[in-house]
N, C-alpha and C positions, 0 to 999 in steps of 0.2 A: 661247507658252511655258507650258506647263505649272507651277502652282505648287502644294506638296506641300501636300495640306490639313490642318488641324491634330487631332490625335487626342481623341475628344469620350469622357470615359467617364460611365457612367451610374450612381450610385451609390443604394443604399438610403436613403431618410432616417433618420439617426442611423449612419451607417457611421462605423467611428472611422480618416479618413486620415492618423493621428499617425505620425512614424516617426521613426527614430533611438533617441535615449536615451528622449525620452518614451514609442516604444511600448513599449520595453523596461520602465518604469516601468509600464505598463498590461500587460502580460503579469505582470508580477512580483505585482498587487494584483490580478489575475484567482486567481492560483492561490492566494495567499493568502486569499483569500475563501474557498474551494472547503476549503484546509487548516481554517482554525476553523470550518467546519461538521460536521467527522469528530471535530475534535480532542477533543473532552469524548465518543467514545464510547471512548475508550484506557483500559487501563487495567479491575484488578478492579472499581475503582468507577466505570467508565464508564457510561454515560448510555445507553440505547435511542434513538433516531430512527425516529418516524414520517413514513412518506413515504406522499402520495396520488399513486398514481396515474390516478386519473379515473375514472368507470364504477363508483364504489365500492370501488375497489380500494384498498388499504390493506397498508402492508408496516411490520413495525414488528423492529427489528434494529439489533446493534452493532457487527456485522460491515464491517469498512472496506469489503471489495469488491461486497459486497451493496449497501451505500448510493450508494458511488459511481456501482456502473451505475444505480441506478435514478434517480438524478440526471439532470434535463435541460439538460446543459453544453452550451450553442452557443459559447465562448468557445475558437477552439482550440488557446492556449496551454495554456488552464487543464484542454483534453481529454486532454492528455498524462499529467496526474494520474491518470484513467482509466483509462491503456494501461499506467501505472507497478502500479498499482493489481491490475492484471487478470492481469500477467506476474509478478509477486508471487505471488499465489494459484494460479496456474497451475504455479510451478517448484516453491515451496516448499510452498504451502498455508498460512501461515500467515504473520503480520508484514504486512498488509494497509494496518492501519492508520497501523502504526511508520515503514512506509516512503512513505507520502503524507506522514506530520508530518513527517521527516526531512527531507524533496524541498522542503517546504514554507519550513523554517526555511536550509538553504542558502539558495533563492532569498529569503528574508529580511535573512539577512546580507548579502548581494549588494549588496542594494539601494541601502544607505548610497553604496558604492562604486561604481555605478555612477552615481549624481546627481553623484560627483564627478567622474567623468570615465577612470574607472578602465576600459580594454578589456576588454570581457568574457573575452576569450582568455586575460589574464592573471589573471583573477580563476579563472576553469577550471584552468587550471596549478598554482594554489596550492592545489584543490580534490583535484587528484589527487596533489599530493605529500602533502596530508594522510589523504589515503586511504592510501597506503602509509605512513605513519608508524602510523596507527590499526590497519592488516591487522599491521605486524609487534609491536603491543601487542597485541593477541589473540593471537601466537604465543607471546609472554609467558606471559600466562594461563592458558595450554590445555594440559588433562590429556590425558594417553595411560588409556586402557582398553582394559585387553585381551580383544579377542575370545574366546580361548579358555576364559577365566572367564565361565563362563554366569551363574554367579549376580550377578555385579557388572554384567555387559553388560546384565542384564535390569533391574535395579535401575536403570542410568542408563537407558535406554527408558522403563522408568517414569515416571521422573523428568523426561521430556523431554516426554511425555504428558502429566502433569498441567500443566507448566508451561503450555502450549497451551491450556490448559483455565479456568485462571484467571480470563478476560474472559467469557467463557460462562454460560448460564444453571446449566448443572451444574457450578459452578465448585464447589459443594457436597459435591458427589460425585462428586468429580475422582480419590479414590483407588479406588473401584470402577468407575471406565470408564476409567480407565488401564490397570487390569489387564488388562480387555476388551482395548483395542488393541493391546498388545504380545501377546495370547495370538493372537488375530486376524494379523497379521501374521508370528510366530513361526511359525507353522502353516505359511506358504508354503513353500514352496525356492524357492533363490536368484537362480534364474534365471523366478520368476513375477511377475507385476508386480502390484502393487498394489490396480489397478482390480479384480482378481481375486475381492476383497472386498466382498458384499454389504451392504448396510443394507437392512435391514425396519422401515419405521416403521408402530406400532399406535396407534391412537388410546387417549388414557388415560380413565381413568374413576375416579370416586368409591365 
């Protein structure tokens, strides 16, 4: 009679085989790690981070999606900050960092509610009803501009530029490379994309 033999696994020394609410606890203080290391570059008066990466190499930036990849996250709850991070920058270009601290402090508030026993399902449910309460407050808010007034529609570009610029080292002279980017851009038609747009960077000098 054959008897089923028992399944051996082989694990890492320090592998964490926690599960249930506690892993969920250790996912939640992974990613919050990861959030207060970005968190103080938000912000006009945000903070530079130097990062080494080895060989001499040396990156130094306040940019959320720049820190995060050069980050070396083996944690792969907390890698998800990364992919948040990267898809961020990739649709919009900008809010890199806003949207790591955001990701951050949800799974923050979670937490409480989860040690208590709360399903995470139902904590998600209350996440996205408050998402549509907050998208139809922004519909509140929100001004109509009309395209056909070039001067007003340029003025809000502007305006949309400089805000962009604020956390940046040229946050100084945010109203002369505002101008740039909207004249830069204006110049396409409508059906050109973007990338279309070159940068030439010169080295500066004294």
């Amino acid at each position: 009679m054959n008897r089923m033999q028992p399944t051996i696994l082989l694990l890492k020394e320090g592998t964490d085989t926690s599960q249930g609410v506690p892993q969920l606890i250790s996912n939640i203080n992974a990613c919050c790690a990861i959030v207060d290391t970005v968190k103080t570059t938000l912000g006009p008066r945000g903070m530079d981070k130097l990062v080494y990466e080895g060989e001499g190499k040396v990156t130094i930036s306040n940019d959320g999606a720049t820190v995060m990849r050069l980050l070396d996250i083996v944690h792969p709850a907390a890698k998800t900050l990364v992919d948040i991070a990267k898809s961020q920058d990739a649709e919009v270009g900008d809010g890199t960092t806003s949207v790591v601290i955001l990701a951050g402090e949800f799974l923050k508030e979670s937490k409480a509610f989860v040690e208590e026993g709360v399903h995470p399902q139902i904590i998600i449910r209350a996440y996205r009803k408050s998402c549509e309460l907050a998208k139809q407050k922004i519909k509140e808010l929100s001004i109509n501009i009309d395209s056909n007034d070039k001067a007003k529609m340029r003025d809000f570009l502007e305006k949309c530029a400089a805000t962009s610029m604020n956390s940046k080292l040229i946050a100084s002279h945010k109203g002369f490379f505002s101008k740039m980017v909207v004249d830069a851009v204006q110049i396409l038609d409508d059906d050109l994309d973007l990338d279309m747009i070159g940068i030439k960077k010169e080295s500066g000098g004294s």
